[in-house]
N, C-alpha and C positions, 0 to 999 in steps of 0.2 A: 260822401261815404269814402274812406278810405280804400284803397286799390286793393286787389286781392293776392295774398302771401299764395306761395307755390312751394313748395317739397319735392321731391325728386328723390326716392330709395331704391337701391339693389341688395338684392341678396347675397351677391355679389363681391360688393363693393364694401370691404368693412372696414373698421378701424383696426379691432381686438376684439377681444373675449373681454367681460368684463369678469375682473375679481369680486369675488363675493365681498372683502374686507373693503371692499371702494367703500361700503357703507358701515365704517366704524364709526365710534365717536370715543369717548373721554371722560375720565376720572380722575380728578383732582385734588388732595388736601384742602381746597379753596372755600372759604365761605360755606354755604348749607350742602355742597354737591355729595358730601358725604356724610355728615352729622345730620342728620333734620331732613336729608335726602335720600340716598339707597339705603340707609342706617339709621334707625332711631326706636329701640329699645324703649316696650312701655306705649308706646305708640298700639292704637285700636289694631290694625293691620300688620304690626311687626311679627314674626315667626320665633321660631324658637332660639334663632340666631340674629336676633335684631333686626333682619331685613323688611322691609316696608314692603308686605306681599301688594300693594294696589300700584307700588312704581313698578316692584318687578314684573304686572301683569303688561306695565304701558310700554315697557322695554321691552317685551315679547312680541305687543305689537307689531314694534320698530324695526322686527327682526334683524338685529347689530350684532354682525358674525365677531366682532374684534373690540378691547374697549381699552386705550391706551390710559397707562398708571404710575407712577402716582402721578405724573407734573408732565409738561409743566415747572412752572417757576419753584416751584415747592422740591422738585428733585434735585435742585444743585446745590440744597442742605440737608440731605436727607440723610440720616441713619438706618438702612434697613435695618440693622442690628435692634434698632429698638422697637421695630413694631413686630415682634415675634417672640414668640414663651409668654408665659401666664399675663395675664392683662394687667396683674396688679404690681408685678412688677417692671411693668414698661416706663420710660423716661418722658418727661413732659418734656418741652425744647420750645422755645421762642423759633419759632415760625417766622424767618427774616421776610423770603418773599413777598409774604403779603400783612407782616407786623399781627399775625395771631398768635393763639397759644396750641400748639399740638398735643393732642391727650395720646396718643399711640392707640388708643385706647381698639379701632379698627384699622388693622394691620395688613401685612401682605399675605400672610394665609388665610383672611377674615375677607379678603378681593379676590382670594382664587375661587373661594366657595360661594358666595356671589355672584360672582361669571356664572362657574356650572350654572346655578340657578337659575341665571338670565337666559344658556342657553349661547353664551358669549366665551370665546376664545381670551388670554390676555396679552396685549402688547406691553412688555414692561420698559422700563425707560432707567438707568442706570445714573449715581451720581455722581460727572466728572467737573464737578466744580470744585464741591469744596473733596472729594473724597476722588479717587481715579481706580487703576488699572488694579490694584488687589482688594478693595470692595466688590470691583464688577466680577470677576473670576469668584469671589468666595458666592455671591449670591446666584450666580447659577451654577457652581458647584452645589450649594444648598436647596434649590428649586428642581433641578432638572440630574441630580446625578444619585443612580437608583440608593446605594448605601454604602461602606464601608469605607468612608472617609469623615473627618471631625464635621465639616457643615453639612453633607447631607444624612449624617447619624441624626445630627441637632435637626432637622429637621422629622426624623421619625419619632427623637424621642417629644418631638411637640407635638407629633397626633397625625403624621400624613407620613407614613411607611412608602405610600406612592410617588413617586417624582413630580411636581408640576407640570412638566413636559411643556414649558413655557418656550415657543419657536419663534416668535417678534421679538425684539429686545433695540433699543433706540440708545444711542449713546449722546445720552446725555439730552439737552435740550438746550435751544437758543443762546446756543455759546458766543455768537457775535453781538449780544447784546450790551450795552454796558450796565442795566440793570439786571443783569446774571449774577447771583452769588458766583465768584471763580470765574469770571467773565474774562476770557485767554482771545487773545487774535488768531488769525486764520492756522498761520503756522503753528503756533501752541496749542491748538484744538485736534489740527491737524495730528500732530504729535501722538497726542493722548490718545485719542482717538480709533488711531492705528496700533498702540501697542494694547489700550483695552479689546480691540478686536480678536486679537493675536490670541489671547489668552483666554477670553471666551469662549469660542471658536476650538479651542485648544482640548477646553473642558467638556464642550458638548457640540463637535461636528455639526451635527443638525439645526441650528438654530439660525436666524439670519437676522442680518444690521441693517442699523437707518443710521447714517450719519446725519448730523446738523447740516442744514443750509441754511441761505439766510433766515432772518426773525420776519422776512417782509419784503417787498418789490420795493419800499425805497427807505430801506438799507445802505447806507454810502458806499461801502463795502460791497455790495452787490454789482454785479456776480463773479467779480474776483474770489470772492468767499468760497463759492463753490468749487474752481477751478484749483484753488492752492489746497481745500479742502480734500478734494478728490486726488491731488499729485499725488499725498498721501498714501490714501486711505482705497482709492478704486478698487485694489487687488483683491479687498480685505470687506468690503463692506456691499449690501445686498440694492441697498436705494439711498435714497438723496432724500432729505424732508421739505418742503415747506411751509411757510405758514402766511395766514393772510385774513386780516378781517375787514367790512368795511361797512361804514356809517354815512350817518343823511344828516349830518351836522347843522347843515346850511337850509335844510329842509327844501331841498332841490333834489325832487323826485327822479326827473328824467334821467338826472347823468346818477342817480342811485340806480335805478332799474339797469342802467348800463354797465355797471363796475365789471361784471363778468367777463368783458370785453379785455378787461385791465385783466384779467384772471387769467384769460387765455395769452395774452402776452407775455404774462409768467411762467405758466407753465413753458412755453415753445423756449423763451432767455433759458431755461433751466434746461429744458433737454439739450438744446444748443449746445449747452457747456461740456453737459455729460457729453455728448459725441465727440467734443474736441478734443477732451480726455483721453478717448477710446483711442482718439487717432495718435494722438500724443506715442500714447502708450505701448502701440500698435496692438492692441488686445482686440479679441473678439467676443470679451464680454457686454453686453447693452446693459447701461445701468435704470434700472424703474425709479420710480420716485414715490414718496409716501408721503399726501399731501396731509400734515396729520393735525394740524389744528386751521379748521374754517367756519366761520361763520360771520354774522352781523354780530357789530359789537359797539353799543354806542351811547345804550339808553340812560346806562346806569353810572356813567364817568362821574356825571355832580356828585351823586350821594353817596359814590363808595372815598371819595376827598373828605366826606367828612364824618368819617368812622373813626370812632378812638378805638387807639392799637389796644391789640395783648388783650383782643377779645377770644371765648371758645367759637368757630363755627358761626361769626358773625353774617348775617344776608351783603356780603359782596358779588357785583358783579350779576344783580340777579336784572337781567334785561326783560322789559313787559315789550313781546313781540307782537307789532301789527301786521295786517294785512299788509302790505308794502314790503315790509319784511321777510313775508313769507314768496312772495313774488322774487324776490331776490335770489333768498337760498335756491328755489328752485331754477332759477336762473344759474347759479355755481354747481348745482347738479348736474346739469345738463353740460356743461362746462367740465367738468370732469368726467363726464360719459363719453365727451368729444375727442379726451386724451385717453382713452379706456386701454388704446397700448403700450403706453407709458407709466400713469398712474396706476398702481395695482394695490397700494392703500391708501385711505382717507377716513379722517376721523373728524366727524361733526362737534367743534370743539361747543360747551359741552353737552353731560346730557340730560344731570339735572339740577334744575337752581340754577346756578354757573350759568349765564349764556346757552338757555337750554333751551326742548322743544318739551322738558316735562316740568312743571312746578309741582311745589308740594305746600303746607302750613304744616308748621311744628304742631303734631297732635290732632293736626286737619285732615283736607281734604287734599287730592292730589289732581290735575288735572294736563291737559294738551294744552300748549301753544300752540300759535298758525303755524309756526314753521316747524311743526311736528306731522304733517299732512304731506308736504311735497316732500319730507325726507322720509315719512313712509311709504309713501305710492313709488318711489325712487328702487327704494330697498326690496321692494315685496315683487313690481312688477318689470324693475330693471336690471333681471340677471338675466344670461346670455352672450350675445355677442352686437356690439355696439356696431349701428350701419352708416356709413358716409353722407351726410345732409347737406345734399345741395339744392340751396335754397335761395329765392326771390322773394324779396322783400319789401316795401313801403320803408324809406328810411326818414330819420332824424337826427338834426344835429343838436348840441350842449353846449354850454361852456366851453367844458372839455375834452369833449368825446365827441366826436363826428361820424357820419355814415352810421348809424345807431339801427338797425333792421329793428323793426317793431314786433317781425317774430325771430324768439328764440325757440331752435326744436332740434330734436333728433329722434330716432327711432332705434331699439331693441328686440332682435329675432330670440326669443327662446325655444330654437328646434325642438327641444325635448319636449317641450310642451304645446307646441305649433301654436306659438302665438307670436305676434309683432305686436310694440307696446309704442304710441307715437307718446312723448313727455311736448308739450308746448306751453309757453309763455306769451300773451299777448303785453306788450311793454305800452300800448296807447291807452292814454290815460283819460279819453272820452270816446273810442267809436268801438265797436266793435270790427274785429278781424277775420275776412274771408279765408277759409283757407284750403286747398288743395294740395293732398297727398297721392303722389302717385308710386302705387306701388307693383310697377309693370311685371318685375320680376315673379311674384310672387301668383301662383294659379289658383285664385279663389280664393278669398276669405267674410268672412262674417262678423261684423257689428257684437262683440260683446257687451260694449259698455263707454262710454264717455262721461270722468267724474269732471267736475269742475271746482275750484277753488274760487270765489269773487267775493267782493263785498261793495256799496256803495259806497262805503266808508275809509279810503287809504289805512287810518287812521285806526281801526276799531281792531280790538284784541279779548281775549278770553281770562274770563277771572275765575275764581272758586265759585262766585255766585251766578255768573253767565260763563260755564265752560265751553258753549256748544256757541255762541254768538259769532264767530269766525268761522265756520266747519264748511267740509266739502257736498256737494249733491253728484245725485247718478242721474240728472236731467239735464245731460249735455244733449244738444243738436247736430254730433255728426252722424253721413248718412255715411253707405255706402253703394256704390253703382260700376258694375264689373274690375276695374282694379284700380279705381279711383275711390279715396274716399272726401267729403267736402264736410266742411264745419263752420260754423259762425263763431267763432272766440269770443267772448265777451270779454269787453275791455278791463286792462286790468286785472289779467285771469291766470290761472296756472289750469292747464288743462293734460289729461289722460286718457288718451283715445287707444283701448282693447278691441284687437282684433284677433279671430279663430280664423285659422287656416284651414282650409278642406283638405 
């Protein structure tokens, strides 16, 4: 039997507060994520405005305070100018990023009233690729400035008299890339970057930036990127992004269950820099980071190679997510709960079709993936204030990765609601894991509930015809005993241990 994992929390002892937006995700031009996904007109369940009312019920689920727009690879060709005024006369446009056809057809005021819907905030994202600093200025003059200037008139006379009042806005995306449309170096990013700031900022005080950081931890350019990035742009801009996905290529589970380890060395390189920044600069500003595109991404590389271009809304990128997978994400959750002082957005790249935790069928059925279970238990019962986990572990070594603790955890105090939320992952992939939570600080609490995530199966995932084959139970085994709590993890597990406080 393997030895028994140990916890250690204070109430004390915290990281942060977490941001509600930690649990964003993302909309794309891409593939179904928006035709055949949040949008599909004619469809049994679409509204009066095309939206597919059985995804927006799963998104409310999800509860996703923020949902970044358009791109994504899609933004650094993008015309706002053509997805707004009458639909019929919007411009169709060869879609370079990912070699589709763009109908405009749902646009950016067709994503603002969708949000509302969802119950979701938007992060918009700006094109400094192929278009820069007087696109970004006209679009949120247009979005965000009440009336008597030419783009926010043109916005009233399209039917929204109200301003967007759009407060995220991300300049640009994965500009170190050289598959970017407009793909500029650090300094040239740099550049642009900073004078879109200036005049955004300019137009609507209230709003706040995400500069580009790398596309990736191994990025060559990394993290030089960030540092010449930031000489820039620091004075001027709100956070830092990054992005990061990761796959089981080699079908080498353990060091996949591990990757997060590689996550948090990312994030720590990334703030590292920001502080060098600071010192540089001698400023007293601390810069956050918006970790705004994450997920597993890996299933679907064969079959989106071989799609012929200058499709509408073709199925790319559409990942069929297993258990294993879902063990992951909630592994990068916990992981970004751990930086909760830093990180203050995160977008689950995406949210549906795309790399998602929601599918749909054109004209179908809509259903959950696994990895829609640990990012909604994440989102629903991980607001609050993130606690310091210090923990004793059973370890294992990889390939790649060494000292590998078999549990991944932390804990969440929601004072307002007198609860502590423990999130745990059992990484062994045959015993179950003991576990012990001591939570001395804290005077009494009570057992609400322990869900569990498992399957025999690494391998088994959810279809329109078995949607529920992957799903979580409320028959978990921890107890509780004066302010210790103890639990048996079953291997292989994403576990939720709700505790009430007296």
């Amino acid at each position: 039997m393997v030895a028994k994992a140990k916890m250690t929390v204070d109430k004390h002892f915290t990281i942060g507060e977490v941001d509600k937006r930690l649990y964003g995700s993302f909309i794309e031009h891409l593939g179904r994520a928006v035709y055949g996904g949040i949008y599909e007109p004619g469809h049994p369940e679409a509204n009066e405005a095309g939206f597919r009312k059985d995804v927006l019920e799963l998104v409310k689920e999800l509860q996703v305070p923020i949902v970044r727009y358009p791109g994504g690879n899609f933004v650094s060709g993008y015309n706002w100018e053509d997805s707004v005024g009458p639909v019929a006369e919007r411009k169709r446009r060869l879609e370079l990023a990912w070699r589709t056809i763009e109908t405009n057809e749902f646009g950016f005021n067709e994503f603002v009233d969708w949000s509302k819907q969802a119950n979701s905030e938007v992060m918009m994202a700006v094109n400094l690729g192929t278009r820069g600093v007087d696109a970004a200025r006209n679009i949120v003059e247009y979005s965000n400035h009440p009336s008597g200037s030419y783009y926010s008139d043109l916005r009233v006379k399209h039917g929204y008299k109200e301003p967007h009042n759009i407060k995220t806005w991300c300049l640009g995306n994965e500009m170190d890339g050289p598959w970017q449309i407009g793909h500029k170096n650090a300094v040239e990013y740099g550049r642009v970057a900073l004078e879109a700031a200036k005049v955004m900022k300019w137009t609507d005080p209230s709003i706040e930036l995400v500069a580009c950081g790398s596309s990736n931890i191994g990025m060559p350019s990394f993290p030089e990127w960030e540092a010449t990035v930031l000489d820039h742009t620091y004075d001027h801009v709100d956070y830092l992004s990054l992005h990061q996905y990761y796959g089981n290529h080699d079908q080498d589970t353990p060091t996949f269950l591990a990757r997060s380890i590689e996550m948090d060395r990312f994030i720590d390189t990334v703030n590292a820099t920001c502080d060098y920044i600071k010192a540089k600069k001698r400023s007293k500003k601390t810069m956050f980071l918006s970790f705004d595109e994450w997920n597993v991404w890996f299933h679907s590389n064969e079959n989106d190679q071989k799609l012929d271009p200058w499709q509408i809304a073709p199925p790319q990128l559409e990942d069929v997510y297993n258990h294993e997978d879902a063990l992951v994400v909630g592994c990068m959750l916990i992981s970004l709960l751990k930086h909760a002082n830093r990180v203050k957005v995160a977008c689950l790249a995406q949210l549906v079709n795309v790399i998602a935790p929601i599918m749909t069928e054109n004209g179908g059925a809509a259903w959950r993936q696994t990895i829609f279970y640990p990012f909604m238990h994440a989102s629903i019962y991980g607001r609050g204030t993130a606690l310091v986990p210090l923990i004793q572990s059973p370890k294992y070594d990889t390939k790649e990765i060494t000292d590998v603790p078999y549990l991944e955890s932390i804990a969440v105090h929601n004072e307002e609601k007198g609860e502590v939320t423990v999130f745990a992952v059992n990484r062994h992939l045959e015993e179950a894991l003991p576990l012990e939570v001591d939570l001395r600080s804290f005077e009494g609490f009570t057992l609400l509930e322990h869900i569990v995530l498992e399957s025999d199966d690494l391998k088994a995932y959810n279809t329109s015809a078995t949607p529920n084959r992957v799903a979580p139970h409320r028959n978990g085994n921890a107890t509780v005993s004066d302010s210790i709590v103890n639990a048996n993890l079953a291997k292989a597990s994403w576990n939720v241990i709700r505790l009430k406080l007296k």
